[in-house]
N, C-alpha and C positions, 0 to 999 in steps of 0.2 A: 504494500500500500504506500501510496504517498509519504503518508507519518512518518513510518517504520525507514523511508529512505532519505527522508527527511533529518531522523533522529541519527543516522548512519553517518551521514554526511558533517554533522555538528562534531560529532564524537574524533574523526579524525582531522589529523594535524592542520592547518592551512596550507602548508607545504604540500603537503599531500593531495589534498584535493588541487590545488592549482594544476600539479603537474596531472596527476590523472585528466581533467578535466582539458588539459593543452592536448594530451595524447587523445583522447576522443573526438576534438576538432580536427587536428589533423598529426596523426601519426608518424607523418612522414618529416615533419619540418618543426618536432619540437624540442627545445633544448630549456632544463631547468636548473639554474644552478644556485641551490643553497646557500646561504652568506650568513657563517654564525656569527653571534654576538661577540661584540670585542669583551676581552678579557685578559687578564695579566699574562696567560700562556698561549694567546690569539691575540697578537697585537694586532693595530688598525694597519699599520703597513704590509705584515704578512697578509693579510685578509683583502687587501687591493693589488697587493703583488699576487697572488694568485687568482684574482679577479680577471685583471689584465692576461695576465697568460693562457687564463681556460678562453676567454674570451674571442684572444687572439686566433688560440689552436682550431676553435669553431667557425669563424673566419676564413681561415686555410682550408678548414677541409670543405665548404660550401662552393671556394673557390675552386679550389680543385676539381670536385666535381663534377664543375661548372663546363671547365676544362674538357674534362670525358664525356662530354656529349656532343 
């Protein structure tokens, strides 16, 4: 019912639903990438420094792709 998916949907993370809900639209073109809270063993510069780079890598490979066809 409704409710029941309603109550499903609350209960998990927002993370989670985003990305499920990205791969339902479209599967083929979704990329999610988590960014935890800064913290004294997660500095804010680690956490943009790999920001950057997943970013980039994502980038490359679209290009690439791009490329092969």
């Amino acid at each position: 019912s409704n409710a029941s998916r309603s109550l499903v949907k609350r209960r998990k993370y927002l993370c989670e639903y985003i990305f499920s809900s990205s791969l339902k639209e479209n599967n083929e073109r979704t990329a999610f990438i988590h960014v935890p809270e800064v913290r004294d063993d997660c500095p804010l510069e680690d956490i943009a420094t790999s920001l950057q780079y997943t970013i980039q890598t994502i980038i490359n490979e679209v290009l690439e792709t791009k490329q092969m066809l």
